[in-house]
MIDOSE-1310 file (N, C-alpha, C; in nm, 2 decimals, decimal comma, always signed):
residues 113
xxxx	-4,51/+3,22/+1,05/-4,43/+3,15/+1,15/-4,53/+3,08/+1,24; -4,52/+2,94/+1,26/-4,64/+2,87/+1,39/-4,57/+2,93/+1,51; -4,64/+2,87/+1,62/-4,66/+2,92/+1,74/-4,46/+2,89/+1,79; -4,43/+2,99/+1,83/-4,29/+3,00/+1,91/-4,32/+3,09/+2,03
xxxx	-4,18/+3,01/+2,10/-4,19/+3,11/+2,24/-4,04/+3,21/+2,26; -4,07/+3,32/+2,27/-3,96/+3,40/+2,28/-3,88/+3,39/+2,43; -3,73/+3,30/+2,38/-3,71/+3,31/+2,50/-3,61/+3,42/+2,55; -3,55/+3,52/+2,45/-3,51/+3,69/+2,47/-3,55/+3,77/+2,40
xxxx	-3,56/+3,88/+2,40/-3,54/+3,93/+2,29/-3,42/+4,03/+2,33; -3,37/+4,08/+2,45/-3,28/+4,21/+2,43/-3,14/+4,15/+2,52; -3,16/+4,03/+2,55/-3,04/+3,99/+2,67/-2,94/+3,95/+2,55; -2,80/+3,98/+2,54/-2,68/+3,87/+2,47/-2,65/+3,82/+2,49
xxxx	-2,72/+3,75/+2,61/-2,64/+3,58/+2,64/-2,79/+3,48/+2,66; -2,76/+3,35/+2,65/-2,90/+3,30/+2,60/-2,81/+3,13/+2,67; -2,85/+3,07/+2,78/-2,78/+2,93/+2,82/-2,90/+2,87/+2,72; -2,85/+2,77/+2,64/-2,93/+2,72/+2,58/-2,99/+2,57/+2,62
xxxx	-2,92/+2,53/+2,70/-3,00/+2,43/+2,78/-3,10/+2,43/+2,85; -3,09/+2,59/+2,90/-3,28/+2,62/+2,99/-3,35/+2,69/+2,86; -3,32/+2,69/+2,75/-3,45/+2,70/+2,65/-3,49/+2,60/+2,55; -3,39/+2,47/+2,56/-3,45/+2,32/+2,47/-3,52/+2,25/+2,54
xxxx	-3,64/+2,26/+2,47/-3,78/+2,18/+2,51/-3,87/+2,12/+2,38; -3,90/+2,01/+2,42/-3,97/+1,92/+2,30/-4,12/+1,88/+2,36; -4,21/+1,88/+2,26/-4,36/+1,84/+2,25/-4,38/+1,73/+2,17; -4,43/+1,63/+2,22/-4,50/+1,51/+2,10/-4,58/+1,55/+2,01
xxxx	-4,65/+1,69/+2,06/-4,75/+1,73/+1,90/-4,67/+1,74/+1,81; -4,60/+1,83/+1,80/-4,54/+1,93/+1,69/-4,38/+1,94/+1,75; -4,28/+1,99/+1,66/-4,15/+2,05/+1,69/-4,19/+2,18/+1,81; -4,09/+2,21/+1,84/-4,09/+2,36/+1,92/-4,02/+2,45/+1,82
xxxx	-4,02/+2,56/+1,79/-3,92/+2,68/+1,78/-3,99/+2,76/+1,85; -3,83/+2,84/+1,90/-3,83/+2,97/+1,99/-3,73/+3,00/+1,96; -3,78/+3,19/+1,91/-3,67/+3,31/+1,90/-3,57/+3,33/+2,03; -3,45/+3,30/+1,97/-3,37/+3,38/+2,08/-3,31/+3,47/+2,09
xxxx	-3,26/+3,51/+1,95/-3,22/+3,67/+1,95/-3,29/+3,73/+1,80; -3,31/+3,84/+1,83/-3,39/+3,93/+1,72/-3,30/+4,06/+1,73; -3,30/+4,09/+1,61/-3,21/+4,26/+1,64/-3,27/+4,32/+1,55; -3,23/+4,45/+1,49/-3,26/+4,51/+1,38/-3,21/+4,44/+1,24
xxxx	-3,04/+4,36/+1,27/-3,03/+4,28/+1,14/-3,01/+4,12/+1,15; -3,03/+4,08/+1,24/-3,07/+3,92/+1,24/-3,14/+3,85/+1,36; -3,18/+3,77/+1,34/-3,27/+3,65/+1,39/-3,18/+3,51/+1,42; -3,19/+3,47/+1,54/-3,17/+3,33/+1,59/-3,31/+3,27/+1,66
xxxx	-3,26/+3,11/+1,59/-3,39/+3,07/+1,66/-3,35/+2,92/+1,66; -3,45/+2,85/+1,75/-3,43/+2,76/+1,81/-3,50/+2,60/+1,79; -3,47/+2,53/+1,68/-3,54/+2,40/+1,66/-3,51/+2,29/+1,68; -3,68/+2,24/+1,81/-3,60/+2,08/+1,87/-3,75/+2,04/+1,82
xxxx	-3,70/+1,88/+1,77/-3,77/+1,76/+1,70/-3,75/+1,63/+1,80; -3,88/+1,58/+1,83/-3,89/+1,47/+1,82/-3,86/+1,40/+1,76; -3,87/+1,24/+1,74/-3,83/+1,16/+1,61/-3,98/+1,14/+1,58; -3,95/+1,16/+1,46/-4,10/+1,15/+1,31/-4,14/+1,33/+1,33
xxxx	-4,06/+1,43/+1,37/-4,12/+1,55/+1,33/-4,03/+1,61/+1,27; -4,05/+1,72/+1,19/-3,95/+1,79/+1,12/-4,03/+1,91/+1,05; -3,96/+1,96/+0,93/-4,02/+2,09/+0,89/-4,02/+2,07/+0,75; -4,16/+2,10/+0,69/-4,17/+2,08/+0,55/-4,11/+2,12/+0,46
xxxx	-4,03/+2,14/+0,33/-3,99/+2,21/+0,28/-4,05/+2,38/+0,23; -3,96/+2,42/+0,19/-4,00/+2,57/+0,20/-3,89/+2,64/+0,15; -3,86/+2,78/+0,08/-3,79/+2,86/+0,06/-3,81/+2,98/+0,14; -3,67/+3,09/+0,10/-3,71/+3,23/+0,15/-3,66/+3,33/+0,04
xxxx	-3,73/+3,43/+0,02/-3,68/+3,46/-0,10/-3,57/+3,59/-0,09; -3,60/+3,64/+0,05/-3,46/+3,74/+0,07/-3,39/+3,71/+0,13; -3,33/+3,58/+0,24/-3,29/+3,61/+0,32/-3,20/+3,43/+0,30; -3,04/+3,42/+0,34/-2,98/+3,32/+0,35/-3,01/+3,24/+0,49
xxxx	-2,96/+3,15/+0,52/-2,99/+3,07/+0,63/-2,85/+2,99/+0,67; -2,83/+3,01/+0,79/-2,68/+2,88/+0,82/-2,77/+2,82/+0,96; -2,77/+2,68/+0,94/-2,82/+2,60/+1,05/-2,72/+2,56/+1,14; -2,67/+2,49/+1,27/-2,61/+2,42/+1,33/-2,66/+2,31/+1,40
xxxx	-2,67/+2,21/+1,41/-2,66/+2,09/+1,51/-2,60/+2,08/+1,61; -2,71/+2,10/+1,71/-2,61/+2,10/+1,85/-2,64/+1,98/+1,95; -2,80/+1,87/+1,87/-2,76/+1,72/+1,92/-2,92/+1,63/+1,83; -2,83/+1,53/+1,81/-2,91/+1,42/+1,76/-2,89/+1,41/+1,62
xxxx	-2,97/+1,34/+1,56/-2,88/+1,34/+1,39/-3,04/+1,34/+1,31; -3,04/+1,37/+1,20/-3,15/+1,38/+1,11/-3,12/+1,39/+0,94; -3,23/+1,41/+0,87/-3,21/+1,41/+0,73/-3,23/+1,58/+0,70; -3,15/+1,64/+0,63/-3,16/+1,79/+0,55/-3,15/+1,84/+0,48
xxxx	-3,23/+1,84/+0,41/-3,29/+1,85/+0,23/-3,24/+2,02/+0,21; -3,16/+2,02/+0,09/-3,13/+2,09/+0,04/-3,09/+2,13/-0,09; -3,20/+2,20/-0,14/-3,23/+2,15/-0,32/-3,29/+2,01/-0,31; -3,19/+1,98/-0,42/-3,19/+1,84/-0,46/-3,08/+1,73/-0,42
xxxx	-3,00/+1,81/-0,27/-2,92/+1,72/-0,18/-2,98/+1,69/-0,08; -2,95/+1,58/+0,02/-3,00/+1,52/+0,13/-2,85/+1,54/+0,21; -2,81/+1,57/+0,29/-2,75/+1,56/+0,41/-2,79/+1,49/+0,53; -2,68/+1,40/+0,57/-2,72/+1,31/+0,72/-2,65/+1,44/+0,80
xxxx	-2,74/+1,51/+0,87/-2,70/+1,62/+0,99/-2,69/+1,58/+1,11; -2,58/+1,58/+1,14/-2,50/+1,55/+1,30/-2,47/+1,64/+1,39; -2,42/+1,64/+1,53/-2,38/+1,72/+1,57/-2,23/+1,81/+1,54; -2,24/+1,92/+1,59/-2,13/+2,00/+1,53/-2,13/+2,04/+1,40
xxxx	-2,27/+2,01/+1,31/-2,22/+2,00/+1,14/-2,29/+2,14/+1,15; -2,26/+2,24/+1,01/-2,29/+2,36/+1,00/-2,36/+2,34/+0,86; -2,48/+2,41/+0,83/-2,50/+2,35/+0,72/-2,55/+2,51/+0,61; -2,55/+2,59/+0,53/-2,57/+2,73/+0,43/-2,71/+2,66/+0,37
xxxx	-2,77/+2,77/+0,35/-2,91/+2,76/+0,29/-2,92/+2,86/+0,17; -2,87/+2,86/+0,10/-2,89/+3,03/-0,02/-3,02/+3,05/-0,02; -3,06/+3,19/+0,01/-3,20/+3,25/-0,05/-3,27/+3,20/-0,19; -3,38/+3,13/-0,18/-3,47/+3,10/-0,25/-3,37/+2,91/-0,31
xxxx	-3,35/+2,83/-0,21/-3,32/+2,75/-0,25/-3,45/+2,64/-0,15; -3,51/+2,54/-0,20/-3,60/+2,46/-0,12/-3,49/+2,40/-0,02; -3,58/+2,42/+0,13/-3,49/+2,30/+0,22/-3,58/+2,24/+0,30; -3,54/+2,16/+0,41/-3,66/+2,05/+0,48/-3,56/+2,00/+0,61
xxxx	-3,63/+2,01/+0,66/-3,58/+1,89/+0,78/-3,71/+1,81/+0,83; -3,56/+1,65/+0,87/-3,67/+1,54/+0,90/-3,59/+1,51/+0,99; -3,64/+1,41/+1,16/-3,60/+1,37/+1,23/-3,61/+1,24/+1,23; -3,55/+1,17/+1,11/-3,59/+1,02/+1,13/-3,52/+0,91/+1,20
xxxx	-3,47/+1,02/+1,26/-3,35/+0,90/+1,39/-3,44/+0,85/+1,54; -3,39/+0,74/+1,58/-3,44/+0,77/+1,71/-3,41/+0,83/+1,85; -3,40/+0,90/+1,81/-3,34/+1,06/+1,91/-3,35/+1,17/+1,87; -3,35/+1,29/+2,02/-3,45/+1,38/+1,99/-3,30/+1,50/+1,89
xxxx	-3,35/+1,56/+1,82/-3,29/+1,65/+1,73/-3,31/+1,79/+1,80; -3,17/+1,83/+1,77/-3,19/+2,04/+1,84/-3,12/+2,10/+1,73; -3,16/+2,15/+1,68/-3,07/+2,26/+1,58/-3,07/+2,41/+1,61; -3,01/+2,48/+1,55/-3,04/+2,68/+1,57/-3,00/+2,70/+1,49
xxxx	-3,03/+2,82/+1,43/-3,03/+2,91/+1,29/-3,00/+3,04/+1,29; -3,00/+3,10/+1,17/-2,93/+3,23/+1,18/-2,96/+3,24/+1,04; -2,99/+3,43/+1,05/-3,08/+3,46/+0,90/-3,06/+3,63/+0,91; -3,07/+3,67/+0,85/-3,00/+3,82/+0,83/-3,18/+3,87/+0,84
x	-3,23/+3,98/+0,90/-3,41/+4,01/+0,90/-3,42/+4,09/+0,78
């Protein structure tokens, strides 16, 4: 995992407006909840950053869009990702995100640990 910033780990409530922040280097992620059986976390994009493709080999993924629009590779589908859209990741399937819009992208995730 690159550099993230934990912004809880034991609180159940998380405003998410005081933890979306974007850098021109790189994307940001930051964990916001961890438990013994899942993981949320937090990814905001610039436009022209995103996340390479990659799989996971135990674990499913559901993404959400909560602002900006981008491209979201999945297998061998592309999705235009909007706000409000929810998007399933099956374990060991390649996915990707790109922010080729011009605006900034925030998504969050959810994954069973």
């Amino acid at each position: 995992m690159d550099e993230q910033a934990e912004a809880t780990q034991d609180s159940g409530i998380v405003r998410l407006d005081d933890v979306i922040e974007f850098s021109v280097e790189k994307r940001i992620r930051k964990r916001i909840f961890r438990t013994d059986d899942i993981v949320t976390e937090l990814l905001c994009y610039e436009p022209g950053q995103g996340t390479p493709m990659h799989h996971h080999i135990k674990e499913d993924e559901v993404y959400y869009v909560l602002q900006g629009r981008g491209t979201f590779t999945v297998g061998e589908r592309k999705f235009r990702c909007q706000p409000r859209g929810l998007y399933l990741v099956p374990k060991m399937v390649k996915h990707g995100i790109e922010n080729d819009a011009d605006e900034r992208l925030v998504m969050i995730f959810f994954k069973k640990r």
